[in-house]
N, C-alpha and C positions, 0 to 999 in steps of 0.2 A: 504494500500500500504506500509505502515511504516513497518509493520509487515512481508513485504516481506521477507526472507532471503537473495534472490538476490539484492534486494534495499539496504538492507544493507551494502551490499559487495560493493556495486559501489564506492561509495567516497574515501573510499580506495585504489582500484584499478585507480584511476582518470578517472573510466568511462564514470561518471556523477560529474560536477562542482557543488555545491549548493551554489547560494550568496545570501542576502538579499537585497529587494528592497530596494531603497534610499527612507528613512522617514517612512520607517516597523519597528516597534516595537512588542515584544508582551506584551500584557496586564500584569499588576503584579498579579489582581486579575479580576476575569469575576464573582466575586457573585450578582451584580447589572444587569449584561447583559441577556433578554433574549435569548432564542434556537433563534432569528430573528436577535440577533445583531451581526456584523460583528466586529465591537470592539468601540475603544475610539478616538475621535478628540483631537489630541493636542490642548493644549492649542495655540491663537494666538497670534502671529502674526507667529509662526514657525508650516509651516506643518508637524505632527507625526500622524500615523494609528499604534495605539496600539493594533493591532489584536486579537479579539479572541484566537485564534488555531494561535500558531507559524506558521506551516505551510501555512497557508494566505500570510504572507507576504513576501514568498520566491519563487525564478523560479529555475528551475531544467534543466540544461543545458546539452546536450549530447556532447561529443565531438568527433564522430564518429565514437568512436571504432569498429572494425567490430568483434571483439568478441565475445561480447555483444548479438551481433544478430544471434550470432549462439547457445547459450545457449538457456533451454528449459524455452519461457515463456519470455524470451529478447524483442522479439517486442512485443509482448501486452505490458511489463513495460515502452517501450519509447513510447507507444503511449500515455497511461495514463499519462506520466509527462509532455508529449508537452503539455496536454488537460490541467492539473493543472496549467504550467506555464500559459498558455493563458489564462484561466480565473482567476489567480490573478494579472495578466500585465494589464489587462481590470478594473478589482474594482479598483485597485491600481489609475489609473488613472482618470478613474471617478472620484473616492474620492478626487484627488490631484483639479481637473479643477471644483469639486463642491465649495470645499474649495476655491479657489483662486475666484469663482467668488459669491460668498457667505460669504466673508471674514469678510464683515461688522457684518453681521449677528452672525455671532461666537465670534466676538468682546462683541456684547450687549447682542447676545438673543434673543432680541426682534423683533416679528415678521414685523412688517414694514421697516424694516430693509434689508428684504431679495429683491435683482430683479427678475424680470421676466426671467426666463430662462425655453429652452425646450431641449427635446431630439436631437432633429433633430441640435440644436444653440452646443450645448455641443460637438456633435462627433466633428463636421468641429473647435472647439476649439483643441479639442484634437488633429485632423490629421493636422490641422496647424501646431503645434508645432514639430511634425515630430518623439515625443517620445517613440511610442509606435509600437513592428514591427505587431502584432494583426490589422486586419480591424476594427475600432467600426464604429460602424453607429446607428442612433438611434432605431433599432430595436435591437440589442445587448443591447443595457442601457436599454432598457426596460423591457426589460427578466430581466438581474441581478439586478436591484431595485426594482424587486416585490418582494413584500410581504419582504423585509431587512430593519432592522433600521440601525442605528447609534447612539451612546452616545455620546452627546453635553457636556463636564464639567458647570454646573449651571444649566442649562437646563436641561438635562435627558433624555431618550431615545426618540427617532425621525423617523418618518418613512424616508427612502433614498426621497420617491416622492414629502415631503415635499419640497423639496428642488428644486422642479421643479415648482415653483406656475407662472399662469396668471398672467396677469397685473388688472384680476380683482380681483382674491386671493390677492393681496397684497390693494389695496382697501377696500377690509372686514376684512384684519388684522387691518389695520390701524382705522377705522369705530370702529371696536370691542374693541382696542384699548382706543378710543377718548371715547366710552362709559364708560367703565370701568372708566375713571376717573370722566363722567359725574355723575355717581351714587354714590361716594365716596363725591364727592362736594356736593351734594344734602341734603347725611346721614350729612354732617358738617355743613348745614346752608350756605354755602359757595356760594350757585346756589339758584336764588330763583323760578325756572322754568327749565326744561330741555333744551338744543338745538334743533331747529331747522334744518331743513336739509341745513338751506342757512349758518347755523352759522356753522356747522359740517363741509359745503364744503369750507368755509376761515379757520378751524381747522385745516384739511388734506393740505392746502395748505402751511399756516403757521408754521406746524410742519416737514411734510415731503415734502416736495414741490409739493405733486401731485396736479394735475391740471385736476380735474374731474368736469361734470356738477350737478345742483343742484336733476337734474333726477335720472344721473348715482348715487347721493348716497342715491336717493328712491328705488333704485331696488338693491343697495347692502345692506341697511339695512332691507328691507323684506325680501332679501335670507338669513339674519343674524337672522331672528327670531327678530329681534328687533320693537314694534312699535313704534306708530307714537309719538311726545312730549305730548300731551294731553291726551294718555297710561297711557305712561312712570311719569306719573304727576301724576301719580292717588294713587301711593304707595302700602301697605301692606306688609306683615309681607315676603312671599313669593316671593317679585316681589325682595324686598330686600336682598333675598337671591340670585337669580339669577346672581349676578354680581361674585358669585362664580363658576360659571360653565364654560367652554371653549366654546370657539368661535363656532357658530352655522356651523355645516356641512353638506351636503347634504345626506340622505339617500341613499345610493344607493352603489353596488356592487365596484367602483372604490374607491369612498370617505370615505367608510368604512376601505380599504385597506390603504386606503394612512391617514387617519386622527386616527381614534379611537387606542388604547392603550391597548393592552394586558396586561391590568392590570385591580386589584378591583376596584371598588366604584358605584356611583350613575350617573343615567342621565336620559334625559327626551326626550320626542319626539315630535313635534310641524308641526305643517302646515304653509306653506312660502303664505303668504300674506289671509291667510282667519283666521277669528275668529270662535270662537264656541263660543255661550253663554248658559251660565252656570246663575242660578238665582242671584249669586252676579255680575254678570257683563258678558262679553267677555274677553276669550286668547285664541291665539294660544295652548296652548299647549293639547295633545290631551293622553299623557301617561307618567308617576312617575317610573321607573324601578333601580332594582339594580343587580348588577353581580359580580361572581369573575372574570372574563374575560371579559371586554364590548367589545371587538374585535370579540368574538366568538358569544355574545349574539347580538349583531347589525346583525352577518351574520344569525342568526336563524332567527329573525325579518323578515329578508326578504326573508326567503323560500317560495314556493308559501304552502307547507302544516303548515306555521305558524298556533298554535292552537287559538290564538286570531285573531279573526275573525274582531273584530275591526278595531286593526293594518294595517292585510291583504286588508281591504275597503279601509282607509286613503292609505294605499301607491298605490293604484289601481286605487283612481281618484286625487291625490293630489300629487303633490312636496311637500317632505318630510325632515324635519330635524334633527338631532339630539345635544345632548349638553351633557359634562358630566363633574364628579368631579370626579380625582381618589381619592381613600381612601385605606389606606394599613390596617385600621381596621375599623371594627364598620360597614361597609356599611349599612347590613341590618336595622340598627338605625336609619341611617341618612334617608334611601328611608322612613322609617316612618315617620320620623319627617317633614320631604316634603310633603310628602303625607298630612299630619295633616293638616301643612300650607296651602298647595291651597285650602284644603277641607273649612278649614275656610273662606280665603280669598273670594272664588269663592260661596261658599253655595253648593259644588257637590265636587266629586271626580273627577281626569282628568277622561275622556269619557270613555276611554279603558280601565280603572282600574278598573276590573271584581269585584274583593275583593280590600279588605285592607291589607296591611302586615303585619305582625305581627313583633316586635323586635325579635323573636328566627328565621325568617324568611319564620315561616310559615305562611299561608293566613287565615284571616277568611271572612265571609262577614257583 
C-alpha cells in the first residue's frame, strides 16, 4: 500500500491524517524478533509497543474528501486503511489491557506472577473503558493472538496466549517453579529428601498465596511430568539435568501454539501420569529429540503420517507432554549427550528412540 503513488499523494493533499497511536513506538532494531513478533514491551511501569513495522502503530484517518473517491482506485485505498487502522486500534489495545492486567508479570518475569485472565474477561475490559471505536469481543482476540508473540525485555520472546493462562496454568507455573528450587536445594545438600505434595501445597500458599488442595497439586504435578518424592529421591546423572528444561506442556495442537518457541535446541517427550520401565528402573519419558525449530518439529510430531510410529501410538492412547531447552548452538550435542545420560541412567534408550544420534546429527543404530 506504501508503495501506492496515490497513498503517497494523500498526506499532502490533507486527504488522509496519519497520527500515531498513544504508546507506539517503532523498534530501533527487530534483529532479535521473529517473522511472529509484533514488537517490544516497554519497559514497566510505562506502557511503550515498540513495533515491529512503523506502520503497526499508526491509524490512517480519512477526512472525507470526496475527491478522493472519485480518482481511479480511491475506494479500494480507503477501504484498505479503514481495514489497517482497525486492526492496529485492536492489537494496540489488546496489548495496552494485556499489559495493564499482566503488569506484575512484566515487572519480575516470573511466571507465577501472571493472573488468570480470558478472552471473553479482556474485551468487556476493553469496551468498558470506552477507548477503542472497533467492536472487540473475544473472538476478534482470538484470531489476532494466534500464532503472534511479543518481546518481554529479560525475558525474551513470548507467545501473545501466554498471556491468557487458567487459574490452573498458573498452578503449574508456580509447582514448576517450587520444583526448580527443590532440585537446586537437593544438588547443595540443603534438602535432605524432596517435598511432598502436602509440603508443596503450604509452598504455593506461603509464597504466592494460592490456596489449592493437596489433590489439586497431585494432578498438576502429573500434568507437569513431575513424579512423585520417592522419584524424585532416587537421582542420576539425567534426572539432574532435567531441572534445565521448561515447564512440562501439553502435546497437542493448541499448547504447541501457545507454548513451544521457534527456536533451536533440545527437548523430550513424556507421558502425564504413566511410567514405562526400562531395566534400570521407571520414567515417564518416552523420547530425546533435537530441532532447529521445536515449534515446527512439535507440529510434525503430531501429524497423523508422523514417521515414528512410536510417537504416533503414545499420543493415540496417552496424554502427552513435552519439555525443552532452547540452545542457539551445539543442539545436536547436547540431544547426544541426553540421550547418553538416560541410556545410562535407565539401562535402555527412551522407547521411541529408533537410533542414537550422532554429534554431526546424523543417526546410527
Amino acid at each position: 500500500m506504501e508503495e501506492d503513488p496515490l497513498f503517497n499523494a494523500l498526506p499532502e493533499k490533507g486527504a488522509v491524517v496519519i497520527r500515531q497511536l498513544a504508546g507506539a513506538e517503532k523498534a530501533i532494531s527487530c534483529d532479535k524478533m521473529s517473522r511472529d513478533a509484533v514488537g517490544i514491551i516497554g519497559s514497566a511501569p510505562y506502557f511503550t509497543i515498540y513495533y515491529r513495522h512503523p506502520g503497526f502503530g499508526k491509524e490512517y484517518l480519512f477526512n472525507g474528501d470526496p475527491r478522493l473517491l472519485e480518482k481511479e482506485g480511491g475506494v479500494a485505498l480507503m477501504r484498505k486503511l479503514r481495514l489497517i487502522t482497525t486492526r492496529n486500534r485492536i492489537t494496540h489495545e489488546v496489548l495496552r489491557a494485556v499489559f495493564m492486567r499482566q503488569r506484575d508479570y512484566f515487572h519480575s518475569g516470573n511466571p507465577p506472577d501472571l493472573k488468570p485472565l480470558s478472552r471473553a474477561e479482556l474485551a468487556m475490559t476493553i469496551r468498558a473503558g470506552n477507548v477503542a471505536d472497533p467492536v472487540i469481543d473475544a473472538s476478534r482476540i482470538s484470531r489476532l493472538i494466534n500464532g503472534k508473540t511479543i518481546v518481554v525485555p529479560s525475558v525474551g520472546e513470548k507467545s501473545l496466549r501466554f498471556f491468557f493462562p487458567t487459574g490452573r496454568d498458573i498452578h503449574r507455573h508456580a509447582i514448576s517453579e517450587l520444583m526448580d528450587e527443590e532440585r537446586k536445594e537437593l544438588a547443595a545438600g540443603k534438602l535432605k529428601r524432596p517435598f511432598n505434595d502436602k509440603e508443596i501445597r503450604n509452598g504455593l500458599k506461603e509464597r504466592h498465596g494460592l490456596a489449592i488442595t493437596r489433590r489439586q497439586v497431585g494432578f498438576c504435578r502429573k500434568e507437569l511430568g513431575i513424579p512423585n518424592l520417592y522419584l524424585r529421591g532416587r537421582g542420576g546423572n539425567y534426572s539432574s539435568e532435567q531441572r534445565r528444561f521448561s515447564m512440562a506442556c501439553r502435546l497437542d495442537t493448541d499448547s504447541v501454539g501457545k507454548n513451544a518457541p521457534s527456536a533451536p535446541g533440545v527437548y523430550e517427550l513424556s507421558l502425564t501420569g504413566v511410567q514405562i520401565k526400562y531395566p534400570g528402573g521407571a520414567d515417564s519419558v518416552f523420547y530425546i529429540g533435537s530441532a532447529k525449530n521445536i515449534r515446527k518439529r512439535m507440529k510434525e510430531h503430531l501429524k497423523p503420517y508422523n514417521k515414528n510410529g512410536g510417537i504416533r501410538e503414545y499420543l493415540e492412547k496417552y496424554d502427552c507432554f513435552f519439555k525443552y531447552i532452547v540452545l542457539e548452538t551445539d543442539w545436536l550435542k547436547e540431544e547426544k549427550r541426553l540421550y547418553d545420560l538416560f541410556a545410562a541412567d535407565f539401562g535402555a534408550p527412551p522407547r521411541c528412540n529408533r537410533v542414537s544420534p550422532r554429534r554431526d546429527g546424523e543417526a546410527h543404530p
